[in-house]
N, C-alpha and C positions, 0 to 999 in steps of 0.2 A: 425290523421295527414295524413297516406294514406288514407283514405276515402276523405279527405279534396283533396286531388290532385288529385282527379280523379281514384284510385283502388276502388274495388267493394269488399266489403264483403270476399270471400276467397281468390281473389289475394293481398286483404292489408293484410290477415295474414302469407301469402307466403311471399310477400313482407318484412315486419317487421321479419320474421324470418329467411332470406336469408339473413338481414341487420346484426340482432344481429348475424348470423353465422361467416359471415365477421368479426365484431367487435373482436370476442373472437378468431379466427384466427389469427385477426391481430395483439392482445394483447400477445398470447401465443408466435410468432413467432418472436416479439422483445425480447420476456423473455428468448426465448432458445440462439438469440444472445447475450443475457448481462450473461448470463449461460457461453456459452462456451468462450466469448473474457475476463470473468471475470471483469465484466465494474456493477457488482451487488454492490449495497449500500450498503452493508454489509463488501463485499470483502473491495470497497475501504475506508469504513470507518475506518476496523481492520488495513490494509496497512498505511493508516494514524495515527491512534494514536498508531503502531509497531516501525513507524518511531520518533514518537516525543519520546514516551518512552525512546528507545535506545538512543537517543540525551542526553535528562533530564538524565537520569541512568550515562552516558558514562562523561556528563560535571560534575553530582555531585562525581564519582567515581574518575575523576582525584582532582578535587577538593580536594578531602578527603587525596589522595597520597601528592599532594603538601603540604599541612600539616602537615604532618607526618616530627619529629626530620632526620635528614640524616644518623644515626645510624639505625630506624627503617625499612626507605625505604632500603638501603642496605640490612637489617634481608629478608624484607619481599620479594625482588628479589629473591637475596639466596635459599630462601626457594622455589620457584615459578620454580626457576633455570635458570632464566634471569641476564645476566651479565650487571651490570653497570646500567646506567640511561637511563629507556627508549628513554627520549627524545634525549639523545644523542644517543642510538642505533637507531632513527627512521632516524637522519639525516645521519648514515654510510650507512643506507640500501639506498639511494636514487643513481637513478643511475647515469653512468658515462657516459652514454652515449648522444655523444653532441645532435645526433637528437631528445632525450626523450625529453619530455616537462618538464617543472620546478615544483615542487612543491609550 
């Protein structure tokens, strides 16, 4: 292909090999920026299914609490050392404050 455009014999091998120099330059120096901003397939695929995990775990774990006789939930508080019903401690902890945003 250099021969074809006009390089000669050792400038098309200079040529071709200043090109592929470039190429694996240019390959290595996005790698090191998907390296350090953490922008790598792997990062955000783990980031991805860490997030849906947690969702699925967090929605089947309340799930399981609603279920449970009100006797038990009480026991298992108790035991945890959480007073009362979460749901109702989540809406005392909301604040009072009128500029906060709403829940």
């Amino acid at each position: 292909m250099f021969q074809a455009s006009g390089f000669q014999g050792f400038s098309a091998g200079i040529a071709a090999s200043v090109l592929l120099l470039l190429v694996v330059v240019g390959w290595t120096g996005t790698y090191l920026v998907r390296v350090v901003s953490g922008r790598m397939t792997f990062s955000e695929q783990r980031r991805r299914y860490r997030a849906g995990y947690d969702a699925a775990t967090d929605a089947a774990l309340e799930a399981r609490f609603a279920a449970l006789p009100a006797q038990d939930r009480e026991r298992l508080l108790a035991e945890l050392g959480i007073e009362g019903d979460p749901s109702a401690q989540a809406t005392s902890e909301v604040s009072t404050d009128p500029g906060a945003p709403t829940p």
